[in-house]
C-alpha positions in Angstrom: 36.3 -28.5 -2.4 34.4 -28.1 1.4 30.9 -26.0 0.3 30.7 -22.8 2.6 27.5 -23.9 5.2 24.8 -21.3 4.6 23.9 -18.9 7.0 20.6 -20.2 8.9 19.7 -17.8 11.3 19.4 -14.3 11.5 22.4 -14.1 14.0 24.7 -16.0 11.0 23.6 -13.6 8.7 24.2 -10.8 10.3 27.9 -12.1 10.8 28.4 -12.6 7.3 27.1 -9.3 6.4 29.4 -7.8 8.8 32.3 -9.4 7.1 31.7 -7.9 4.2 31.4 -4.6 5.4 35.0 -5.3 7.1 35.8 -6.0 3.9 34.8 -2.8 2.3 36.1 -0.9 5.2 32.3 -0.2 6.0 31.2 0.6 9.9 27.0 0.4 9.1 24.8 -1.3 6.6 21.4 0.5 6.1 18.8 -1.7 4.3 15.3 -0.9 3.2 12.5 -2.1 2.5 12.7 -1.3 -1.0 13.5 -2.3 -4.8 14.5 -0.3 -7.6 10.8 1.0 -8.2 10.4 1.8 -4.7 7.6 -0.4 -4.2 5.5 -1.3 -1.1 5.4 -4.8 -2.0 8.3 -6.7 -3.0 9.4 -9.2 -5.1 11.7 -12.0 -3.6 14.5 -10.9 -4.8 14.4 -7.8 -3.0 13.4 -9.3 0.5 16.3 -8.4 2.0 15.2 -6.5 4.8 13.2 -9.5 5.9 15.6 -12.4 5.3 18.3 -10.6 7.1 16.2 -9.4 10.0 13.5 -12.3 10.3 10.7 -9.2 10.5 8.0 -9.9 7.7 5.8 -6.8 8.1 5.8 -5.0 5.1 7.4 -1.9 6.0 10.6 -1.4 8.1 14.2 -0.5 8.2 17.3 -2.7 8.9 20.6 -0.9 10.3 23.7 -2.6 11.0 26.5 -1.6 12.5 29.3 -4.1 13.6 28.7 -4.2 17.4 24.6 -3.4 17.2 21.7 -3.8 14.9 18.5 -2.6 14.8 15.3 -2.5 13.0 13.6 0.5 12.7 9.2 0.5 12.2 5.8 2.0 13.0 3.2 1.1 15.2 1.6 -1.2 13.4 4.3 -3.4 13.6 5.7 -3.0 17.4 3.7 -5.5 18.9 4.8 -8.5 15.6 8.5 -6.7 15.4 8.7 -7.9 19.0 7.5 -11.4 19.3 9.7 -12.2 15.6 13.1 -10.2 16.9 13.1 -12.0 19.8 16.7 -13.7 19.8 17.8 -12.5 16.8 20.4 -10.0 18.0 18.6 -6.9 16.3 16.9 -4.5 18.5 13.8 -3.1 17.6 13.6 0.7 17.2 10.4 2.4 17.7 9.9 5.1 15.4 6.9 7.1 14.0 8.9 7.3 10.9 12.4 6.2 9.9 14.0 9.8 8.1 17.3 10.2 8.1 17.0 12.2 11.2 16.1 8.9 13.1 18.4 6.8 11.3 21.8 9.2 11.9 21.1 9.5 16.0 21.0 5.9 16.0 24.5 5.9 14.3 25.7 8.8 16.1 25.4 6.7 19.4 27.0 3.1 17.8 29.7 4.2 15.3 32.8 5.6 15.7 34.0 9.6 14.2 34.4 9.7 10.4 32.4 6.0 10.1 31.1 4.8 7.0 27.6 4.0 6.0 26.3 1.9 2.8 23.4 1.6 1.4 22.6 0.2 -2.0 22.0 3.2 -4.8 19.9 0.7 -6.9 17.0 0.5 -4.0 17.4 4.0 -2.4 15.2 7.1 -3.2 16.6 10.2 -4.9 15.2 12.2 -2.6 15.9 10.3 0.2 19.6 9.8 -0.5 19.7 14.1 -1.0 17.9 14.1 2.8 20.5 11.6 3.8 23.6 12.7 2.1 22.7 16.4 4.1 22.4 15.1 7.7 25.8 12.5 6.9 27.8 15.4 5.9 26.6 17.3 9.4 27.7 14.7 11.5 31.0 14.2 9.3 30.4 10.5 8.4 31.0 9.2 4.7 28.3 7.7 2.8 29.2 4.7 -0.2 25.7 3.7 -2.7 28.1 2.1 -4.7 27.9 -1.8 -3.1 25.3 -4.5 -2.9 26.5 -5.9 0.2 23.9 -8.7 0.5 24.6 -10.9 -2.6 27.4 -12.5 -1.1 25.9 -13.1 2.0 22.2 -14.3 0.6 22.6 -17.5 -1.5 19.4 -18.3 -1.6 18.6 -15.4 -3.0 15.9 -15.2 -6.2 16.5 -14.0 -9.5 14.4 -11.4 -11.7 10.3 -12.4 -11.9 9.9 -14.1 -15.3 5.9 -14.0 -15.7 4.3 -12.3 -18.8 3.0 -9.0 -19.3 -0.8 -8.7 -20.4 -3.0 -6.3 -21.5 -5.6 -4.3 -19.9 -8.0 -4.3 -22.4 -11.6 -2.5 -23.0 -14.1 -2.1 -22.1 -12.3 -1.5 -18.5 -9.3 0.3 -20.0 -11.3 3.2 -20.6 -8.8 5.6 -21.7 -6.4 3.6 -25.0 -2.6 3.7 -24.2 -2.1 6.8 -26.7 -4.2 8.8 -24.6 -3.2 8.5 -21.3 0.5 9.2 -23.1 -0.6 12.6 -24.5 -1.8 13.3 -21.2 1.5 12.9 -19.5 3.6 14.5 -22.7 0.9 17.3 -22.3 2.3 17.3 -18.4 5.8 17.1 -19.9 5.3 20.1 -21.9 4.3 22.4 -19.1 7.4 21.5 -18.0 9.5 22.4 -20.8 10.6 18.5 -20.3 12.3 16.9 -23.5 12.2 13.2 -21.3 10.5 11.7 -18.6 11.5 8.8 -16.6 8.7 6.7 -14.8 10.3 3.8 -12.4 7.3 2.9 -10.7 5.5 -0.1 -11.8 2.1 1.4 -10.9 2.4 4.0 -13.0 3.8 2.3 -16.0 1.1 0.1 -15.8 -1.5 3.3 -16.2 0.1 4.4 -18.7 0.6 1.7 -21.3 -2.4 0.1 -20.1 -0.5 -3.6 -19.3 -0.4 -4.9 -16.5 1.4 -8.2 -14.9 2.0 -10.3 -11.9 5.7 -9.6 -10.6 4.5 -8.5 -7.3 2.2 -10.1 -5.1 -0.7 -8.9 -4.8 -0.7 -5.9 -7.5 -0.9 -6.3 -11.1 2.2 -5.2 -12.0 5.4 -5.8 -13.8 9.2 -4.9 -13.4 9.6 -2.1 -16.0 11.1 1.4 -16.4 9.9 4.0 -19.0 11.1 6.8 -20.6 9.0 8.8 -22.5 10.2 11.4 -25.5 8.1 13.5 -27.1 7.6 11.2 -30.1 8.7 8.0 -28.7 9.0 6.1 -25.4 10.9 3.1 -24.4 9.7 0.5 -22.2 12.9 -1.7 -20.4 11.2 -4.7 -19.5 12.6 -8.5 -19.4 13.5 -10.3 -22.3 10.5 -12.3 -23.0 8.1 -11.1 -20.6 6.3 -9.5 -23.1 4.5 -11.4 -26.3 5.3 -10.4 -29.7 1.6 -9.2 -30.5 1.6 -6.9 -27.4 5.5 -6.0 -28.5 4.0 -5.0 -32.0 0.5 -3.0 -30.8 2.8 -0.9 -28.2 4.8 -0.1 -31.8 1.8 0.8 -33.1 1.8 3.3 -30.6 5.3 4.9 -30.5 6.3 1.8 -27.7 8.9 0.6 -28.2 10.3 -2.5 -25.8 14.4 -2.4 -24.3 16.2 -5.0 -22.1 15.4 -4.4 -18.8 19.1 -4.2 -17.8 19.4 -1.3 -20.1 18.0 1.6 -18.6 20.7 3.4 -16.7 22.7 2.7 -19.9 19.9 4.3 -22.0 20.2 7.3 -19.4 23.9 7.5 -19.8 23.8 7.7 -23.5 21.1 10.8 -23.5 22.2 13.9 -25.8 23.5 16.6 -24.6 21.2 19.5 -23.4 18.4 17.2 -22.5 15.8 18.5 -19.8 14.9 15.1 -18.0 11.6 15.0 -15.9 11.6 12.6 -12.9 10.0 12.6 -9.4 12.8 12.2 -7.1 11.2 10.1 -4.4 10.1 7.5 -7.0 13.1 7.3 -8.9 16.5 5.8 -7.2 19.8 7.5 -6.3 21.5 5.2 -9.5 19.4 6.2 -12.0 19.1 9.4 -11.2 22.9 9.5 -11.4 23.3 7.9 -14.5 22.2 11.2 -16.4 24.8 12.9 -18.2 25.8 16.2 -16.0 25.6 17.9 -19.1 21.2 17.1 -19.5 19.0 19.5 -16.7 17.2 17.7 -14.1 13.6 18.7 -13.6 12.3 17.7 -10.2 8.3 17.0 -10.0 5.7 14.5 -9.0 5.1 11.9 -11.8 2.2 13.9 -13.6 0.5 10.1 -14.0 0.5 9.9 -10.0 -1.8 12.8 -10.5 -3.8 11.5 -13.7 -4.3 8.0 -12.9 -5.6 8.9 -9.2 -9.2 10.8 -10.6 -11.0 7.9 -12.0 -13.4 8.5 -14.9 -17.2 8.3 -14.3 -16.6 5.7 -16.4 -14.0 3.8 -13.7 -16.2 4.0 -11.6 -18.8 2.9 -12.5 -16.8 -0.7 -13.2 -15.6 -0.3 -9.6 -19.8 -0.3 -8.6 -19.8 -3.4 -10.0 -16.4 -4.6 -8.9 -17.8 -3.7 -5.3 -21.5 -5.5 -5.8 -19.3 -8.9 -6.8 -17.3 -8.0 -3.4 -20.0 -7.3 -0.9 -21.8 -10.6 -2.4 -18.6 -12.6 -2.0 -18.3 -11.3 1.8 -22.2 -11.9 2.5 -21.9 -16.0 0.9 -19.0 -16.1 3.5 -20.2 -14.4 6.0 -23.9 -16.6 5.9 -21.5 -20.0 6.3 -19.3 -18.1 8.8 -22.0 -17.7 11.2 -24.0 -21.1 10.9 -20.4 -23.3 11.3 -19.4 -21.1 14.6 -19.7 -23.4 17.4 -20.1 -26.0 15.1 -16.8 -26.8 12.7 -12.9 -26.0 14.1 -12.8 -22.2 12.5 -9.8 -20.4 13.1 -8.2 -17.7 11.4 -6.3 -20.0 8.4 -10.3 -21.0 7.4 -11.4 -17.3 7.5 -8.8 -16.7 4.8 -9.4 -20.1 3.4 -13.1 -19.6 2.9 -13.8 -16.1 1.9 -10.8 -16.1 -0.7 -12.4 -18.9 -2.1 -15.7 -17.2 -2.1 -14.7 -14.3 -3.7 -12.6 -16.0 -6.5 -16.0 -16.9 -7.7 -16.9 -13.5 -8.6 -16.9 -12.0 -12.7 -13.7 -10.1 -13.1 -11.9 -11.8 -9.9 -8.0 -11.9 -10.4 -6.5 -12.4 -7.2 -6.4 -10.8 -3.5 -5.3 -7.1 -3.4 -3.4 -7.8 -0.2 -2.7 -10.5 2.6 -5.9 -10.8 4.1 -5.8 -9.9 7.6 -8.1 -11.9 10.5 -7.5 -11.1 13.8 -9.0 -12.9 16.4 -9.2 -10.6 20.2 -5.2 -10.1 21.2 -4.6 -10.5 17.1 -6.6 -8.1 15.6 -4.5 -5.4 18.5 -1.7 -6.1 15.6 -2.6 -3.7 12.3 -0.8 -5.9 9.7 -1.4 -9.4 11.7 -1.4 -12.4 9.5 -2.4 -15.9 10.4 0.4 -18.4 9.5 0.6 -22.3 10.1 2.9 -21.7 13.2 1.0 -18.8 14.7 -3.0 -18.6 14.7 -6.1 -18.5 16.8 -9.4 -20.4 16.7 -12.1 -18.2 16.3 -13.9 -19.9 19.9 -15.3 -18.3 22.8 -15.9 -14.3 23.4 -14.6 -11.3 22.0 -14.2 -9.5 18.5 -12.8 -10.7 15.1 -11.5 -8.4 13.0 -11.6 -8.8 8.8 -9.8 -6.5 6.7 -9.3 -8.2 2.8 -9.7 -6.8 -0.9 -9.4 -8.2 -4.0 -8.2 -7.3 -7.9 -11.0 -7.1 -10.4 -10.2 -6.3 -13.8 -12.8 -3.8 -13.2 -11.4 -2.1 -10.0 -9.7 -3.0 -6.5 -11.2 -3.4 -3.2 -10.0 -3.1 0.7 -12.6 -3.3 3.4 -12.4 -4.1 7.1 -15.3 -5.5 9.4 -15.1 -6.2 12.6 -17.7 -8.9 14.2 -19.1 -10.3 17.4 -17.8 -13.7 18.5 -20.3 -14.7 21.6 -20.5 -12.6 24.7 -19.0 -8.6 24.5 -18.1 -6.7 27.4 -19.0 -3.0 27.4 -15.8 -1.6 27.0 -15.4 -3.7 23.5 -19.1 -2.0 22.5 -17.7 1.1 23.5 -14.6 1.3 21.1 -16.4 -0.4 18.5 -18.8 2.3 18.5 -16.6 5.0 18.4 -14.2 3.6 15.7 -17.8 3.5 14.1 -18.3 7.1 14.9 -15.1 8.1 13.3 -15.9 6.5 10.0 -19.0 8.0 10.2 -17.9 11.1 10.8 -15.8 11.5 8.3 -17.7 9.6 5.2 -20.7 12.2 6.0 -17.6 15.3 5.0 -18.3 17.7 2.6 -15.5 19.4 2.3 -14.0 22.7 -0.3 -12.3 21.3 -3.8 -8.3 20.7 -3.7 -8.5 20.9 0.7 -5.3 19.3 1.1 -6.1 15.7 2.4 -4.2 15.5 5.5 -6.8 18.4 7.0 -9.5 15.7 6.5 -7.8 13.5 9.1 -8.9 15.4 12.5 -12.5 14.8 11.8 -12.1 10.8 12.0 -9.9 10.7 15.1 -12.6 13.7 16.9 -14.5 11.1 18.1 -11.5 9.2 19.4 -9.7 12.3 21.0 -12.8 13.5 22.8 -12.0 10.2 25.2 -8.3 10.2 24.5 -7.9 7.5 22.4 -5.8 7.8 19.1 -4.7 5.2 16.6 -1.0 5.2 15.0 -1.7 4.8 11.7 -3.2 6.9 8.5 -6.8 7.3 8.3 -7.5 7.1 4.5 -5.1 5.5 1.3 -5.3 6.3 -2.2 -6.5 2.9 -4.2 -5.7 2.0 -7.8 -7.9 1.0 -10.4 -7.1 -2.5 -10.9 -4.1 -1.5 -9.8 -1.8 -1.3 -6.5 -4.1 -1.4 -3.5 -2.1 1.8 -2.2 -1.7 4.6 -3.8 -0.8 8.4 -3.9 -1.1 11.4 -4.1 -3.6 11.4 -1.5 -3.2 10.2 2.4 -5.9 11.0 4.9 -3.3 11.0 8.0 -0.8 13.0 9.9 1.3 13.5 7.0 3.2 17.3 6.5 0.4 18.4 3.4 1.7 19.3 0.4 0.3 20.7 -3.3 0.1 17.4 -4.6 -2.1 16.0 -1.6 -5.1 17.7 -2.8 -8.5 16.5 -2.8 -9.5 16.4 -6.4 -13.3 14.4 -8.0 -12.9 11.0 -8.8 -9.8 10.2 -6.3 -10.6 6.9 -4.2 -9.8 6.6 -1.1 -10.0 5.0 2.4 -11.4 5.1 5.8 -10.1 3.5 8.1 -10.1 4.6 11.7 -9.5 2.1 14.7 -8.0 1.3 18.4 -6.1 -1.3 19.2 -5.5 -2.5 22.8 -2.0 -4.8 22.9 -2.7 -8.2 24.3 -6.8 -8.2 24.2 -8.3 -6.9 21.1 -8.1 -4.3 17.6 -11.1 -2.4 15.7 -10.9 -0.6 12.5 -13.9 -0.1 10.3 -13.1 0.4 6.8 -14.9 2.0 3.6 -13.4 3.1 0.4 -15.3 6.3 -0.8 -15.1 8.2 -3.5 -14.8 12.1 -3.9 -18.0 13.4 -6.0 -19.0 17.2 -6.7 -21.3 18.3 -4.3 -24.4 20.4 -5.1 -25.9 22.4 -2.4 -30.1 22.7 -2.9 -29.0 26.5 -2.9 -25.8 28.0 -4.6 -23.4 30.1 -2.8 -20.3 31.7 -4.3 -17.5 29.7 -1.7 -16.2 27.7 -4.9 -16.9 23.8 -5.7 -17.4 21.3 -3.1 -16.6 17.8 -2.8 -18.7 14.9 -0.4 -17.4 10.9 -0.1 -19.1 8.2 -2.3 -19.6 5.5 -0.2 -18.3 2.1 -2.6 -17.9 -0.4 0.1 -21.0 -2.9 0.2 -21.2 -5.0 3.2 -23.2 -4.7 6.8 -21.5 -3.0 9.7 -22.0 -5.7 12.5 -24.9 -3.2 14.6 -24.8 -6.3 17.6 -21.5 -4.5 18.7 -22.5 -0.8 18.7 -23.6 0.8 22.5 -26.8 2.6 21.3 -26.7 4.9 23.7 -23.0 6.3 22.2 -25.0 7.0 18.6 -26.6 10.3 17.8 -30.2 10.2 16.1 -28.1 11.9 12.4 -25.6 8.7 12.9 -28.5 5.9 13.8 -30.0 7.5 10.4 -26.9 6.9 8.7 -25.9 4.0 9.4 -29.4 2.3 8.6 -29.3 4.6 5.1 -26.0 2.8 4.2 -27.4 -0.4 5.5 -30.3 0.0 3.0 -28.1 0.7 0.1 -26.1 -2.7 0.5 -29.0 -4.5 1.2 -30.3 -2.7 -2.4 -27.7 -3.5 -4.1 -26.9 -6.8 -3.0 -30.0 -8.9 -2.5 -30.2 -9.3 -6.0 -26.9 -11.4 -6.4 -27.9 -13.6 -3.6 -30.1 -15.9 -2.7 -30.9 -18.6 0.2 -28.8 -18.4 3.2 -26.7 -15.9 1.9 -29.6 -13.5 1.1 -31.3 -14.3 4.6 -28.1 -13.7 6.4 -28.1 -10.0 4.6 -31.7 -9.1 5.5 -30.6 -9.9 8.9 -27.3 -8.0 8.8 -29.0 -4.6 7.4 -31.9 -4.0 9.5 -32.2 -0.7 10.6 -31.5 0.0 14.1 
């Protein structure tokens, strides 16, 4: 029998896919970046939007119709969307966002009256597929969620993740695992909730205290849960999970299903049931799978909510987490600066060297993201990353940009420096030191309890505006706790705010403000701060206040700032926060490492 040749380039696969959709009587394809948790990060098996499009930034949208395709992303991504597109036959579609708004006029121009879109139930949002469904219906097209599409087409394809599940264990689980569910089945309560179905693998990980390494990056695990009010049911993997763990999460009302078996579990439910689930982190099938006859209660996971306002506790583990950072980043930074001009360094050894530096620190587990370095035109690309086929040395003039993290079982870290290779000319000094300005600005916030976090976001970019410069990104990210290095409720940015966005004590988050100029060079200076009650020397009756723990520890390069742009309140905090690191970390160092810090921190 002749073997079928696989499909090897993004053209091929395209063709096949359109087949299939002939097939099914299909006229566009919509594929997302996205797996039945609705996860940032992805495991193989649900890289589909990237092995049928060739695009490998992590967010993005893949339409295909059967005379056009196109991908639809961000900013962040234009200038890489562009360079890997190239050829490939799909167009790129810049978007700020791709709703369903975006995604129908794009239709409504290539596809014929009464066409038919797909899009696969088992990886699209609730609530997106509602949003969806609405605008379809206006423009009289059909919609199917009924078909994977790309198994047929994709035979390289991976199966499920098969590594364990582990504990998070004290004294860095600081709440147990019957806790945290009380807290939720508290939630549930106010809800007059009988169930609650949590699909997101950050979450589940919170609550049961487990975590696992499914998905690059976070320590997470492929899971749903359902919680009752005196059980819960964890659909996990055959054999992913150990019998000792299976038999403590007994001990605590857990008990473990085939992962295969949730929507099943769904569509067996009781009659009458009142199911709580947040339906944009819950997909169109499950949500479907619940007998017609059980109410639906629409809400935000409450442990989104919980797990986002670390205990004092939390945070004091993610101090430490942060000392073992900043002393990783110094050791690298010491050896970064004396083999400059003197060893090949390009952007491969940045990520090389300090991932080995910080692997050496108590608590390490692995990188919380890609690392990004960006040398000049590079770092103008927000999620740039340095492969064997496309990298720069770090030789000559101009600005590197660093932004890495790391998992420690005691917290998670994200940070971005930015650092002066040779000679800079004055217009690099001059957006350095605004991006500087606006993380300033903004870290130095106090700000009224619950003020809904997309209101914080002006005060970053003011600096930025006042010369008409803007970045097209989000200012700040929630961050886990040893957990995914994104997370909600939160989101410093230009978001729509909503009730769940407020700004409640203990939440960490980002700063991050930057410009990036296409083609010569990007700046982003990056902190991860934490909210704290605020107590005014004299007490006023306007209600509780909030101000930013800084938690980053490493020196802000001061040999790119333009002096003259600083006001005497932002020299003084600059060289207060330099003090603090230098505090802080001189103790873990020592030699070259130490020196290099003294050097780093002095006040300006």
């Amino acid at each position: 029998m002749l073997m079928q040749a696989k499909p090897n380039t993004v053209a091929d696969r395209i063709q096949a896919l359109r087949k299939q959709m002939l097939a099914h009587e299909v006229d566009a394809l919509l594929v997302p970046s996205a797996d039945p948790h609705l996860s940032e990060y992805l495991p193989a098996r649900w890289q589909g939007r990237q092995w049928f499009s060739g695009f490998t930034g992590s967010m993005g949208t893949l339409l295909i119709g059967q005379q056009k395709a196109a991908l639809f992303a961000d900013s962040r991504y234009w200038v890489q969307a562009e360079q890997e597109l190239a050829g490939s036959g799909v167009d790129l579609e810049k978007v700020q966002s791709a709703t369903p708004a975006v995604l129908c006029d794009w239709m409504l121009k290539q596809l014929p009256a009464k066409a038919c879109l797909a899009v696969d139930g088992e990886v699209l949002a609730f609530a997106s597929a509602k949003l969806l469904r609405e605008r379809l219906f206006e423009l009289d097209f059909r919609l199917r969620t009924d078909l994977d599409l790309l198994a047929p087409c994709w035979p390289e394809r991976a199966g499920l993740p098969t590594q364990g599940v582990y504990e998070h264990v004290q004294p860095h689980a600081c709440r147990t695992r019957r806790e945290k569910l009380a807290m939720v089945r508290e939630a549930m309560h106010k809800h007059q909730a009988s169930l609650h179905m949590v699909s997101t693998v950050d979450d589940i990980a919170w609550i049961l205290n487990l975590r696992g390494s499914d998905v690059d990056y976070n320590p997470v695990f492929l899971a749903h849960l359902l919680i009752k009010a005196d059980a819960a049911y964890l659909f996990v993997a055959k054999g992913k999970v150990p019998g000792e763990l299976q038999a403590r999460l007994k001990d605590d009302g857990v008990e473990c299903l085939d992962y295969q078996d949730a929507a099943k579990h769904l569509k067996a439910l009781a009659e009458n049931q009142k199911v709580l689930l947040d339906p944009a982190r819950v997909t169109l099938a499950l949500r479907e799978a619940i007998p017609a006859s059980s109410a639906v209660l629409e809400s935000i996971n409450p442990s989104t909510l919980l797990k986002s306002r670390k205990t004092e506790q939390e945070l004091g583990f993610v101090r430490e987490a942060m000392i073992e950072d900043g002393a990783a980043m110094c050791r690298f930074y010491a050896w970064f600066e004396q083999a400059l001009g003197r060893q090949v360094i390009s952007e491969l050894t940045v990520d090389e060297r300090l991932s080995e530096e910080r692997s050496r620190g108590s608590g390490f587990v692995g990188l919380s993201f890609p690392t990004i370095a960006g040398f000049n035109a590079n770092g103008a690309m927000p999620h740039y990353r340095a492969t064997q086929a496309h990298h720069a040395l770090i030789e000559g003039d101009g600005l590197l940009l660093i932004d890495s993290g790391a998992q420690y079982v005691g917290g998670t870290t994200d940070i971005t420096r930015v650092w002066k290779i040779g000679s800079l000319s004055p217009a690099m000094r001059r957006d350095f030191t605004l991006v500087l300005k606006g993380t300033m600005a903004l870290s130095r916030c106090r700000f009224p309890r619950g003020t809904l976090s997309p209101m914080l976001d002006a005060i970053a970019r003011a600096p930025l505006w006042e010369q008409a410069m803007d970045f097209g990104h989000g200012t700040g990210h929630g961050v886990g706790y040893f957990l995914n290095v994104h997370e909600g409720p939160q989101s410093i940015s230009k978001a729509i705010p909503t009730p769940h966005m407020a700004m409640e004590p203990g939440m960490i988050t980002s700063i991050e403000p930057g410009i990036y100029r296409p083609g010569q060079w990007g700046i982003r200076i990056e902190n991860l701060v934490a909210n704290q009650p605020f107590k005014p020397a004299i007490e006023e009756n306007f209600g509780e206040f909030l101000y930013f723990e800084t938690l980053s520890l490493c020196p802000i390069d001061t040999r790119c700032i333009e002096s003259k742009l600083l006001r005497e309140d932002e020299r003084q905090w600059l060289n207060d926060y330099h003090q603090v690191v230098r505090e802080r970390l001189s103790p873990r160092l020592e030699g070259d490492a130490k020196a290099w810090l003294e050097a780093r921190t002095a006040a300006i």
